[in-house]
N, C-alpha and C positions, 0 to 999 in steps of 0.2 A: 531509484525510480521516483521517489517523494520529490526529491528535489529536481530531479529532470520536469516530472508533470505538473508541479509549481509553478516553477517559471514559466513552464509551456501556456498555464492558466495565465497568469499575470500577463505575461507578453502578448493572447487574444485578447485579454480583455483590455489594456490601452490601446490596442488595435480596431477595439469594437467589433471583434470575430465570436463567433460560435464557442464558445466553452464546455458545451458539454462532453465533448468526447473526452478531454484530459482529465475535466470531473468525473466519468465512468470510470475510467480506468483507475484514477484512484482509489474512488469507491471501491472495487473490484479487489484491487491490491489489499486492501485495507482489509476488508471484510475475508478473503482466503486467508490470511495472516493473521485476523482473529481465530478464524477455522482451526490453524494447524497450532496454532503456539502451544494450547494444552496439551497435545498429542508430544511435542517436541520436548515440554520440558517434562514429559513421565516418561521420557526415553531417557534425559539426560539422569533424570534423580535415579532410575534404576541402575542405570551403569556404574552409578559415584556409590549406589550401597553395597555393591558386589565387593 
């Protein structure tokens, strides 16, 4: 998705279009993806200590 909404940015913006919606979403992606990572990797460390 990073690089889909990338280029989707770059591509409004030599177009002179509205950017913010592709910038939301990224943001959005970003910031859930910080949310979960801790949770993700204390699930993977517990399984590797079993």
């Amino acid at each position: 998705p990073t690089l889909i909404f990338g280029a989707e940015v770059a591509r409004r913006g030599a177009e002179g279009l509205e950017l913010a919606t592709p910038l939301l979403l990224l943001a959005g992606i970003s910031c859930g993806t910080i949310a979960l990572l801790p949770f993700a990797a204390g699930t993977v460390l517990k399984m590797n200590l079993r």
